[in-house]
SEFIKOL-272136 format. One record per residue (C-alpha): residue number from 1; x negated, y, z negated. Coordinates in nm, 2 decimals, m for minus. Each point is the difference from the previous one (the first is absolute). Last residue first. Example, Ala and Ser with C-alpha at 12.3 -4.5 7.8 and 13.67 -1.06 7.14 Angstrom:
2
[2; [m1.37; m0.11; m0.71]]
[1; [0.14; m0.34; m0.07]]
% end
This chain:
120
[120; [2.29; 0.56; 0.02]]
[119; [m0.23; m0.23; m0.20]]
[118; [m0.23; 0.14; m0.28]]
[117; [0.30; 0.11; m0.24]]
[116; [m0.21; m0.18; m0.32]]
[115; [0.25; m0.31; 0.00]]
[114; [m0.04; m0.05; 0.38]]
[113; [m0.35; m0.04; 0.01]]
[112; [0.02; m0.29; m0.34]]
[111; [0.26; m0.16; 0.23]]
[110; [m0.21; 0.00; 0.31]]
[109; [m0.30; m0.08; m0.21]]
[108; [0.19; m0.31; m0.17]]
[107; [0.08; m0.11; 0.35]]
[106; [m0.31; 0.08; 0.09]]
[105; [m0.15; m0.27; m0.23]]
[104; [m0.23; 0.04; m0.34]]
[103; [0.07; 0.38; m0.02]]
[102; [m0.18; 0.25; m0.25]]
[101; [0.14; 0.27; 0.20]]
[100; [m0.32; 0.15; 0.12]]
[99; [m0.16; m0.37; 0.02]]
[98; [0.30; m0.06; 0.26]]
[97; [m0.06; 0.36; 0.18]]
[96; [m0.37; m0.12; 0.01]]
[95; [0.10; m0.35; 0.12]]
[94; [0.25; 0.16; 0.27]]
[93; [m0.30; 0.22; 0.13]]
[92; [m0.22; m0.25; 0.06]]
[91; [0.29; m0.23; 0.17]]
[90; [0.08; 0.29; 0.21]]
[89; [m0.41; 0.06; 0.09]]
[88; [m0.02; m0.37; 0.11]]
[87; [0.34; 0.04; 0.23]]
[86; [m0.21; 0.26; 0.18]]
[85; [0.10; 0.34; m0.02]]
[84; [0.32; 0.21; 0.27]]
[83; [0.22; m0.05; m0.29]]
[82; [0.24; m0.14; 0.25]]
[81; [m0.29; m0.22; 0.08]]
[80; [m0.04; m0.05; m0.30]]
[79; [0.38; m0.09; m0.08]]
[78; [m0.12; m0.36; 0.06]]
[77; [m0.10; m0.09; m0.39]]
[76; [0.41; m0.03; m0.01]]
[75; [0.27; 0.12; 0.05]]
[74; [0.29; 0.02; m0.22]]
[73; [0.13; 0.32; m0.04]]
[72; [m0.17; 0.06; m0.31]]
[71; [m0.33; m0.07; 0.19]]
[70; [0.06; 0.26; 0.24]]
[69; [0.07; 0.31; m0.28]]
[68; [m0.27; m0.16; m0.22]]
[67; [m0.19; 0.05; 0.36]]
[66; [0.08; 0.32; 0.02]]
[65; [m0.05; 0.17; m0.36]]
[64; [m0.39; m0.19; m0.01]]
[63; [m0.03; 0.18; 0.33]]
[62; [0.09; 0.34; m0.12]]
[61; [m0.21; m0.02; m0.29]]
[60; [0.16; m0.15; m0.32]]
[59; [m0.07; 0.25; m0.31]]
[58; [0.39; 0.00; m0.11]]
[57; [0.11; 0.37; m0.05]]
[56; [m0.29; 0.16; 0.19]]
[55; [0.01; m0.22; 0.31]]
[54; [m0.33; m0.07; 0.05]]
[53; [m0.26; 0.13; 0.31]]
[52; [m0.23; m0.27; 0.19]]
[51; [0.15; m0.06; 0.32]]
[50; [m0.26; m0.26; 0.14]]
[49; [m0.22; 0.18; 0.25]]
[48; [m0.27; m0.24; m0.12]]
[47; [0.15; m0.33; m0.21]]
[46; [m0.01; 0.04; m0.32]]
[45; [m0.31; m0.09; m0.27]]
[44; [0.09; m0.12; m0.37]]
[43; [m0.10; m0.32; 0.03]]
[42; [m0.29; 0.09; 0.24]]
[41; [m0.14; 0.24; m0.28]]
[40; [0.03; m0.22; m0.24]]
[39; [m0.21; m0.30; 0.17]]
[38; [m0.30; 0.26; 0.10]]
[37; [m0.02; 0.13; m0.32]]
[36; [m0.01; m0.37; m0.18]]
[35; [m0.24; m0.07; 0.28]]
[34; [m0.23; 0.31; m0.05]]
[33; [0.04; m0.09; m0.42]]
[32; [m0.09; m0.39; 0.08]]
[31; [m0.32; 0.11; 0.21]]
[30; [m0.12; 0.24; m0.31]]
[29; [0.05; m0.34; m0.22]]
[28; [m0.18; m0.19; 0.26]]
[27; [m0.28; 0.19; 0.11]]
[26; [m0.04; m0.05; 0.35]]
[25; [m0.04; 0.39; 0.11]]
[24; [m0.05; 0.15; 0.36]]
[23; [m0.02; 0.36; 0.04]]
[22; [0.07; 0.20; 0.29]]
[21; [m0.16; 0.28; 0.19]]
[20; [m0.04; 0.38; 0.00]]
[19; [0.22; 0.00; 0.33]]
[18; [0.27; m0.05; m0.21]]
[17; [0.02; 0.33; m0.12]]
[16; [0.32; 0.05; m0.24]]
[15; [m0.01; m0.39; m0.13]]
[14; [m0.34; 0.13; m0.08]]
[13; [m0.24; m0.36; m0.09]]
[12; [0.27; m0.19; 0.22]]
[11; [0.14; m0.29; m0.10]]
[10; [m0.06; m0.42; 0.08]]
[9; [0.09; m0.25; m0.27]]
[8; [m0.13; m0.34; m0.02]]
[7; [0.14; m0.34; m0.18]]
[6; [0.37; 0.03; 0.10]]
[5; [m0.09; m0.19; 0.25]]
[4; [m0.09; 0.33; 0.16]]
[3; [0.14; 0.33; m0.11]]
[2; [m0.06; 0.31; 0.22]]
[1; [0.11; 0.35; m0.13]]
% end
């Protein structure tokens, strides 16, 4: 899927054969729905080749679990390249971890973390 200006969206007619063509649509309330799609599935996207299992006892994936690990021992947005992501993918994941926790701060995430046995 396209989306331009968030006024036109692009798709294929057979998202299984795109060789049949695509479709272009400017309806506004069909254009909203493509970009409200669009928007919720990059929120929730990870990085490719990102380690994606959980930890069955707390749900954090293995990356989540190390860089609570990092940032309760004080560093900071940095530990990517410890992480081996950008620093932009660390502060994504630290604001999901924060809205997991229902944290304002990461202070109060670190502590909220550390009450439910996350850190190690």
């Amino acid at each position: 899927m396209l989306v331009l200006d968030r006024r036109v969206a692009v798709v294929p007619i057979d998202p299984a054969d795109t060789k049949r063509g695509a479709i272009c649509i400017s309806e506004a309330g069909v254009v909203a729905s493509m970009v409200a799609l669009l928007e919720q599935t990059w929120h929730s996207a990870v990085p490719l080749g990102a380690d994606r299992s959980k930890d069955a006892r707390t749900g954090l994936s293995t990356s989540e679990q190390e860089l609570l690990t990092l940032l309760a021992s004080g560093l900071t947005d940095e530990v990517a390249g410890r992480l081996g992501i950008s620093a932009r993918s660390v502060r994504r994941q630290m604001s999901g971890l924060m809205e997991r926790l229902d944290a304002s701060s990461r202070f109060e995430a670190g502590l909220k973390a550390a009450r439910r046995g996350w850190l190690r």
